[in-house]
C-alpha positions in Angstrom: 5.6 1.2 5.1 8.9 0.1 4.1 8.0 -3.1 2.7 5.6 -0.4 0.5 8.1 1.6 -0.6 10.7 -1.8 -1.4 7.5 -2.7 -3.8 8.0 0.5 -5.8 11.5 0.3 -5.9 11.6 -2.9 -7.1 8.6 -2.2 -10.1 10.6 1.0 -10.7 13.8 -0.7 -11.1 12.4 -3.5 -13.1 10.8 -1.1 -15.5 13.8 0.8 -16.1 15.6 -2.1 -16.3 13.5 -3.6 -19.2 13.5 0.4 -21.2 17.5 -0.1 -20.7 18.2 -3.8 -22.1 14.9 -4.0 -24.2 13.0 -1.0 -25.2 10.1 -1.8 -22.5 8.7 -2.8 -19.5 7.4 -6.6 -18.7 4.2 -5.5 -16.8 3.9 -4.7 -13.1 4.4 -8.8 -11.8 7.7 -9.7 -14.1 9.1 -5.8 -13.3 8.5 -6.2 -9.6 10.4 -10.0 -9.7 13.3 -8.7 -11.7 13.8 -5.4 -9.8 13.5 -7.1 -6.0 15.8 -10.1 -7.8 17.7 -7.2 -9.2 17.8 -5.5 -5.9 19.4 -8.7 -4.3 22.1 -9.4 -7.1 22.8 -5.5 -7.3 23.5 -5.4 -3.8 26.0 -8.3 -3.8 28.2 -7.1 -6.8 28.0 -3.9 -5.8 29.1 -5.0 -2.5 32.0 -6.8 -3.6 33.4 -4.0 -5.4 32.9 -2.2 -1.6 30.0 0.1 -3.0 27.4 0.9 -0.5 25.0 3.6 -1.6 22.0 4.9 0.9 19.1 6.7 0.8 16.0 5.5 -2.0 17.7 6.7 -4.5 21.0 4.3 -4.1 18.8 1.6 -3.3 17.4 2.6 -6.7 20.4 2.5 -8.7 21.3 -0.8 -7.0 18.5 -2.7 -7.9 18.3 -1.2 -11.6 22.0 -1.8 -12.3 21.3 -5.6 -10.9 18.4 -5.9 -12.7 20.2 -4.9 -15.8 22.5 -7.5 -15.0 20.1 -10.0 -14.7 18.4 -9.2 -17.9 21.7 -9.9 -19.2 22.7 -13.5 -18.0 19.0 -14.4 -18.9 19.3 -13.2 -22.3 22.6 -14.9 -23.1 20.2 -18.4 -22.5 17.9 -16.9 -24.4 16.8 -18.6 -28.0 17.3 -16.8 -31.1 
């Protein structure tokens, strides 16, 4: 059940993340890969800074905040 619920965390995350740095999601694949990778970099930075949130919903905000992040970097080596 968790890894279930990790799933829709991660899609959730990723598709907020995409509405916040581009104006829309990247389909239910990309969103799932950016929000778990999201997850991961979230929880490191965040972890740095000693911020530990619980519960779904701070598991939420860490992997949309990453995710943000990582839509960042990757649009820095992005073409224009």
């Amino acid at each position: 059940m968790e890894i279930l619920i990790s799933i829709i965390i991660g899609v959730l995350a990723g598709f907020l993340a995409g509405k916040i740095m581009k104006g829309g999601g990247f389909g239910f694949l990309i969103n799932l890969l950016v929000g778990v990778l999201g997850g991961i970099l979230g929880g490191c930075l965040l972890g740095w800074l000693g911020i530990h949130w619980g519960g779904w919903l701070g598991t939420l905000l860490t992997a949309v905040i990453g995710a943000v992040v990582l839509l960042w970097i990757l649009s820095l080596f992005k073409k224009k």
